[in-house]
VEXTIMI-63310 format. One line per 4 residues: their letters; for each residue x, y, z of N, C-alpha, C. Coordinates in pm, whole numbers, plus 50000, padded with zeros to 5 digits. Example, Ala and Ser with C-alpha at 12.3 -4.5 7.8 and 13.67 -1.06 7.14 Angstrom:
<rs>
as> 51319 49431 50780 51230 49550 50780 51320 49670 50780; 51285 49775 50708 51367 49894 50714 51290 50003 50787
</rs>
This chain:
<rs>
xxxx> 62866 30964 65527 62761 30960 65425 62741 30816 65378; 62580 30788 65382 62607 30654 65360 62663 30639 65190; 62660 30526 65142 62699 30498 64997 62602 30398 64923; 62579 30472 64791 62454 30376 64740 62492 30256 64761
xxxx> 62398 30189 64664 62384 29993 64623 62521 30042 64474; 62516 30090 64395 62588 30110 64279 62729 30159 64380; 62773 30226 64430 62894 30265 64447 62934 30115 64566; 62866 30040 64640 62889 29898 64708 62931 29826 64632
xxxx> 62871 29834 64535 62876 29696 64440 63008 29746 64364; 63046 29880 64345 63146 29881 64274 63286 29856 64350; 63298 29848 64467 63372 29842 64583 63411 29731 64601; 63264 29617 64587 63353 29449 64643 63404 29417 64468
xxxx> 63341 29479 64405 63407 29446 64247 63499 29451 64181; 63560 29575 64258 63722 29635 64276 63849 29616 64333; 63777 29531 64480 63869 29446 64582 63862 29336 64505; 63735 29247 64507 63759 29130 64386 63871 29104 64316
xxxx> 63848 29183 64195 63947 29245 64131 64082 29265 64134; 64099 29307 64255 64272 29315 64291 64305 29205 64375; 64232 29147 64485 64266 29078 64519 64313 28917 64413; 64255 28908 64310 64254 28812 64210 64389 28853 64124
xxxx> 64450 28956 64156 64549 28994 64077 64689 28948 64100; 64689 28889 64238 64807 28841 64280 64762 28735 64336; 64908 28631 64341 64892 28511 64381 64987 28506 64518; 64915 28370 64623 64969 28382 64750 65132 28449 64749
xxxx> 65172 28472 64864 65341 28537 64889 65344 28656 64788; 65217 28702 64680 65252 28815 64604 65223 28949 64696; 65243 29043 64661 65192 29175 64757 65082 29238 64606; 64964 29330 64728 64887 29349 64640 64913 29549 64592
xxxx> 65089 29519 64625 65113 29691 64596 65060 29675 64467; 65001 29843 64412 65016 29885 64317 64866 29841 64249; 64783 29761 64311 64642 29754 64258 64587 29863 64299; 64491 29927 64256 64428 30033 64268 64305 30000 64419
xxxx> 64242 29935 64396 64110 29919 64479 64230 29885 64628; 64334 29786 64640 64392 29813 64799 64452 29907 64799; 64547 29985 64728 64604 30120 64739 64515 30176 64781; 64391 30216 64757 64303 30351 64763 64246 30290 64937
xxxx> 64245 30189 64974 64218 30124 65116 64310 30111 65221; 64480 30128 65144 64551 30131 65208 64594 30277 65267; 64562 30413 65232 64527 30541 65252 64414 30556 65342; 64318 30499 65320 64192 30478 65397 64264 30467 65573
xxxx> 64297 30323 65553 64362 30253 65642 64456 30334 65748; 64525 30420 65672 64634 30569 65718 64539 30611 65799; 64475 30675 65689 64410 30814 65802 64299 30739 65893; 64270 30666 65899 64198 30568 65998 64231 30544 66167
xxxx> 64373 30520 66114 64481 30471 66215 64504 30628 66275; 64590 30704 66195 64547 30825 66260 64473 30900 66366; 64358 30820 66297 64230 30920 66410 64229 30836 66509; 64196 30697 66509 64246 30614 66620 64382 30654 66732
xxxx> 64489 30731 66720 64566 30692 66752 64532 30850 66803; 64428 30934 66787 64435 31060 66871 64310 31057 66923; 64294 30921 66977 64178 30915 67092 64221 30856 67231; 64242 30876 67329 64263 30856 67397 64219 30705 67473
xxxx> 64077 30691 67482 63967 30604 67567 63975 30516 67466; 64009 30391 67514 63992 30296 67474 63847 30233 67438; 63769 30260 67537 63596 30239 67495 63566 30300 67399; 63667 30475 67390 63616 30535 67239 63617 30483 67145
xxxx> 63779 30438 67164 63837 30388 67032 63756 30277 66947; 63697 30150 67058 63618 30053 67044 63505 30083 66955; 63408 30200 66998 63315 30291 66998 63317 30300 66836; 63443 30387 66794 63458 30437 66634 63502 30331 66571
xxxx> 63553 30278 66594 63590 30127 66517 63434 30062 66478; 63404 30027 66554 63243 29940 66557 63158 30017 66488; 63112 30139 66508 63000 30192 66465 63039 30330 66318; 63216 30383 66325 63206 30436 66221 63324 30351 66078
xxxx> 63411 30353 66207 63512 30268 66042 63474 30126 65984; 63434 30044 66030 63442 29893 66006 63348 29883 65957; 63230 29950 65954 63137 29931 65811 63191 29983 65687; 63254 30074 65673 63329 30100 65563 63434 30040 65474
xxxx> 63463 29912 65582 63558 29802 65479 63493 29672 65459; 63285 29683 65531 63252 29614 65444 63267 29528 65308; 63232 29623 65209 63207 29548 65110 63401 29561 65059; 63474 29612 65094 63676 29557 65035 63624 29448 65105
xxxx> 63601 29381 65220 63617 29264 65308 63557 29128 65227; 63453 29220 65194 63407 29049 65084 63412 29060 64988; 63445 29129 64873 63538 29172 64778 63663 29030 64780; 63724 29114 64844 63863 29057 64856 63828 28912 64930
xxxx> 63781 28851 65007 63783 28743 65036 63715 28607 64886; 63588 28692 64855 63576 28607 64747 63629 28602 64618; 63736 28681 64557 63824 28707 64444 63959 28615 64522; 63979 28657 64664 64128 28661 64693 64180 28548 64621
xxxx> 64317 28522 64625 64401 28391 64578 64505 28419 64695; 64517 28472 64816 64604 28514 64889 64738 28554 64932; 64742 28667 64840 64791 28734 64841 64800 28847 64972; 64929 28869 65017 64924 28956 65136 64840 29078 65124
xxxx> 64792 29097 65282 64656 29235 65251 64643 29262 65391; 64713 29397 65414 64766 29432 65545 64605 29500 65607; 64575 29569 65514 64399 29601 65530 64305 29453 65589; 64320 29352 65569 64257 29284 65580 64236 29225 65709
xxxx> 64370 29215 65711 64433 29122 65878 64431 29232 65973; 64412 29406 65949 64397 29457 66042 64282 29472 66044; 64139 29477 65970 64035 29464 66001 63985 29334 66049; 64061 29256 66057 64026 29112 66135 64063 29155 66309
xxxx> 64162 29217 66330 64187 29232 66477 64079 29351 66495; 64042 29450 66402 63945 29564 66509 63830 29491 66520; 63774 29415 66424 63627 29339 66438 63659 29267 66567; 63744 29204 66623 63766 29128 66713 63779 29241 66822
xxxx> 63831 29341 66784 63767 29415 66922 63671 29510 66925; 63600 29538 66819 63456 29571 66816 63344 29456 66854; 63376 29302 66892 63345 29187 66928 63213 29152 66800; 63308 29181 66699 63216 29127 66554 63328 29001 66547
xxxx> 63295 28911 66641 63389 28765 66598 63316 28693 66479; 63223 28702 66467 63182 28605 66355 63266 28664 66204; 63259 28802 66231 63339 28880 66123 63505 28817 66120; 63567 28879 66203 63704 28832 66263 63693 28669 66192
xxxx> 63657 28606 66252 63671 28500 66226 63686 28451 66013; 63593 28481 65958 63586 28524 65833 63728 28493 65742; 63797 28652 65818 63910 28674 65800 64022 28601 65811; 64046 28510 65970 64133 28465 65987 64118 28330 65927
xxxx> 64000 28270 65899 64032 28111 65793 64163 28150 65699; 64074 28237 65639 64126 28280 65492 64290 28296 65476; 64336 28374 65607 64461 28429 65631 64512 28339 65672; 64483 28267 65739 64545 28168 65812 64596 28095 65664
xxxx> 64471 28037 65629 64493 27937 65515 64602 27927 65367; 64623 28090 65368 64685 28185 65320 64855 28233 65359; 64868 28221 65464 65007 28228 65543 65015 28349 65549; 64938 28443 65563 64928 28601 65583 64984 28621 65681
xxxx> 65032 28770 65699 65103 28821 65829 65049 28974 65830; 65055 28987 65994 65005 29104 66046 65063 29263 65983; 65061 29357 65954 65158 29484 65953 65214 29473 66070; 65336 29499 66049 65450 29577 66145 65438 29596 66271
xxxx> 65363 29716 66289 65298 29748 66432 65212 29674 66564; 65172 29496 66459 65122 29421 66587 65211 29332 66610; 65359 29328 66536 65485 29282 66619 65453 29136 66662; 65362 29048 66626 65334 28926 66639 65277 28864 66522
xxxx> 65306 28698 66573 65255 28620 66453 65113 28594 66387; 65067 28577 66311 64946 28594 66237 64851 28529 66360; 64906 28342 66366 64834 28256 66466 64816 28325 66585; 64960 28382 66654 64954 28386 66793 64839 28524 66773
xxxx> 64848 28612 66725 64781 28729 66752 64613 28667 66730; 64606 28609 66643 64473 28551 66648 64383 28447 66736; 64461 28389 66834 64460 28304 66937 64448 28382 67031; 64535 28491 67109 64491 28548 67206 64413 28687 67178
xxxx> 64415 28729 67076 64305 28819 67108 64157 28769 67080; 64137 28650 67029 64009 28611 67051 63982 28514 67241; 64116 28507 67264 64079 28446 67414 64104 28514 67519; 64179 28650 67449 64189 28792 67565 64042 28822 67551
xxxx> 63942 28841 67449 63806 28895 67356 63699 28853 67491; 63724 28698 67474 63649 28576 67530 63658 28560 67682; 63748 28606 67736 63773 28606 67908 63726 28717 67940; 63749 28857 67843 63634 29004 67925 63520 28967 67924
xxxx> 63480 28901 67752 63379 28895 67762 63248 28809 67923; 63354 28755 67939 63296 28661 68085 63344 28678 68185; 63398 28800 68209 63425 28875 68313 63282 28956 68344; 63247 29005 68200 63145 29091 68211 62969 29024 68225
xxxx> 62980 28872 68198 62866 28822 68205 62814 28773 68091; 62898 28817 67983 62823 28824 67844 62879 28666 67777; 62788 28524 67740 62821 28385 67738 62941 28417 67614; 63017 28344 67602 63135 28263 67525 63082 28174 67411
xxxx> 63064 28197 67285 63094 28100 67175 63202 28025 67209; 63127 27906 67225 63239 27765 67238 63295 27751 67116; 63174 27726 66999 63166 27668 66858 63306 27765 66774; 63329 27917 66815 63390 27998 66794 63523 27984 66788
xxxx> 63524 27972 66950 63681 27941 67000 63709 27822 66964; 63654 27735 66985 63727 27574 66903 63760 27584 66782; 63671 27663 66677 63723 27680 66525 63876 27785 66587; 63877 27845 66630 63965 27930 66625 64123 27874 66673
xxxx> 64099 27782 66791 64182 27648 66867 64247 27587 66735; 64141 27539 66651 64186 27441 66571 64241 27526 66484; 64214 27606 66423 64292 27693 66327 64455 27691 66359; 64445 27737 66472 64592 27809 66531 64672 27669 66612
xxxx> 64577 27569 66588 64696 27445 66663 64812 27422 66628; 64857 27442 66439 64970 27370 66375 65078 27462 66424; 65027 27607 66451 65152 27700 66446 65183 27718 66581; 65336 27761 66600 65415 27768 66699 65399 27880 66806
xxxx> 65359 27941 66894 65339 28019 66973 65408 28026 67099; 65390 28075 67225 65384 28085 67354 65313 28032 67470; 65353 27973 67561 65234 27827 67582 65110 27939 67690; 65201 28064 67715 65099 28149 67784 64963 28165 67704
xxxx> 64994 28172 67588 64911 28257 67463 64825 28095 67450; 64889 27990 67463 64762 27862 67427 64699 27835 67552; 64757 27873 67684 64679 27848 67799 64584 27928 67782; 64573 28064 67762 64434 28181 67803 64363 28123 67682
xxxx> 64346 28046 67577 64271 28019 67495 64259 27853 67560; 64237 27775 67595 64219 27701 67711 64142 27719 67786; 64153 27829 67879 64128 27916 67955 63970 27915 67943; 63979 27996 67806 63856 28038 67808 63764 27948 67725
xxxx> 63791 27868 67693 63729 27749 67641 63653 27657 67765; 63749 27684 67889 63704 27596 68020 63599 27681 68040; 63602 27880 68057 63503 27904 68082 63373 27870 68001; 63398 27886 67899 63292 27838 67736 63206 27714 67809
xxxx> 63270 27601 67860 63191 27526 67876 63149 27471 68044; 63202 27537 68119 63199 27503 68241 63041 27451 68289; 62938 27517 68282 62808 27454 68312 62741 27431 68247; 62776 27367 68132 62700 27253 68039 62757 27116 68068
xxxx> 62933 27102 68057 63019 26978 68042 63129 27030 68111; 63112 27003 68279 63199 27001 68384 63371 26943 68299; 63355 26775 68302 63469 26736 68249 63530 26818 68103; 63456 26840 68039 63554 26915 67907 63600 27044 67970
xxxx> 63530 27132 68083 63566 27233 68106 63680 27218 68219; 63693 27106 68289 63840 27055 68403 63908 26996 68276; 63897 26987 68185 64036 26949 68075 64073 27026 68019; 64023 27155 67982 64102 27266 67956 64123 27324 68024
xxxx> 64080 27320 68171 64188 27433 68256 64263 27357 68318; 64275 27223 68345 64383 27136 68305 64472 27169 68294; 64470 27205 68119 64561 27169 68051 64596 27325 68047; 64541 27449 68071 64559 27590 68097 64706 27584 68155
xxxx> 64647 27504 68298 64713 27511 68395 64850 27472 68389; 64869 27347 68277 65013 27296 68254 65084 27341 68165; 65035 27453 68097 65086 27577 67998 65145 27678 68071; 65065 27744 68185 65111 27825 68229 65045 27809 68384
xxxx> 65141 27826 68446 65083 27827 68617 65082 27919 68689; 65056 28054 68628 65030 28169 68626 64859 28252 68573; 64830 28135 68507 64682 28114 68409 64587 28206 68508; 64621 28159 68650 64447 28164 68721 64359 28068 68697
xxxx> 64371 27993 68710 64218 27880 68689 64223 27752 68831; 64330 27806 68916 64345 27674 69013 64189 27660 69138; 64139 27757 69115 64079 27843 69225 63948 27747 69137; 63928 27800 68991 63823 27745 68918 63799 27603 68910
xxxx> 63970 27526 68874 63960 27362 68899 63864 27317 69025; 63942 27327 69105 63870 27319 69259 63723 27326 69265; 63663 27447 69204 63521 27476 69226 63488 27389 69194; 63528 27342 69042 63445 27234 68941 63434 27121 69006
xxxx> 63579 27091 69049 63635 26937 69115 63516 26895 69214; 63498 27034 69282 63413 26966 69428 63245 26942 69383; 63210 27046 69329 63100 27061 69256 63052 26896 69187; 63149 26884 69120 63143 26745 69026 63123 26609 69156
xxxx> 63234 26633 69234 63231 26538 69348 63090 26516 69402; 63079 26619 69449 62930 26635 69545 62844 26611 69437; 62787 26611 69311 62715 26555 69213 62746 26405 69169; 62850 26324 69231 62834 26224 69219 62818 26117 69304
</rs>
């Protein structure tokens, strides 16, 4: 059912609200507006977790749950003082796989900036999880044909540079940065698979160097 303009407005007013209630490293137990999102969040996960198809799953994420944490999402981002918000950082990873990156993205400044951490269940670090699933996001996506935000992934690069990861997890974001730019700027796109390549030599991109290499050659 959709929800008026009055019950929206009372929603980011409420996240606002709580999110402003605690200060960074605080938890936002016990505020009302994330409690009542953090139940949400339950039975959410739930129904997610008794679908089988992954395209489904994609499917209900995108078109039925993730409009619904709309207005908590900017609520809470423009009140926040950052305070942990397990709702938040997991609606940053489904937007990222509902391929609402501009959304995703949103999120992870904030969190990042914030020193936020994932719930439990994604068993990884705030950075690393945010690094490769926007460059796991970014390599289907150009598997499938569909172009790469460069402008995207570089904010996202630079975000996640200070923190410590897996050099696998900084090569595929590399990776796909080489694809991002491969036929606009040959050389920026042979310097990140480059440098893919000296992360991990398992990457896949030796096949791609080469193309570029000769390509570039024979153009000069």
């Amino acid at each position: 059912m959709m929800k008026s303009p009055a019950q929206r407005h009372f929603e980011r007013v409420s996240a606002e609200q709580a999110a402003a209630s605690a200060a960074p490293g605080e938890s936002l137990a016990g505020a009302n507006a994330y409690e009542l999102m953090l139940v949400k969040l339950s039975t959410d996960r739930r129904r997610l977790k008794s679908i089988a198809s992954i395209e489904q799953k994609i499917k209900v994420k995108r078109d039925e749950l993730l409009p619904e944490y709309v207005d908590y999402v900017t609520g809470s981002l423009s009140g926040g003082r950052g305070a942990q918000d397990d709702v938040l950082t997991t609606v940053m990873i489904w937007r990222i796989d509902a391929g609402d990156y501009a959304g995703a993205l949103d999120i992870a400044r904030y969190a990042i900036k914030h020193r936020m951490t994932l719930p439990d269940q994604y068993d990884r670090p705030l950075a690393t999880a945010i690094a490769e699933e926007f460059a796991e996001a970014a390599l289907a996506d150009f598997k499938k044909g569909i172009a790469i935000d460069f402008l995207q992934l570089g904010e996202v690069a630079e975000l996640t540079a200070p923190a410590d990861m897996h050099d696998q997890v900084r090569a595929k974001m590399h990776k796909a940065i080489g694809y991002a730019v491969q036929s606009t700027d040959s050389a920026l796109a042979l310097q990140h698979l480059r440098r893919a390549l000296e992360l991990d030599s398992r990457v896949g991109v030796k096949q791609d160097i080469a193309r570029i290499e000769k390509a570039s050659n024979a153009a000069g």
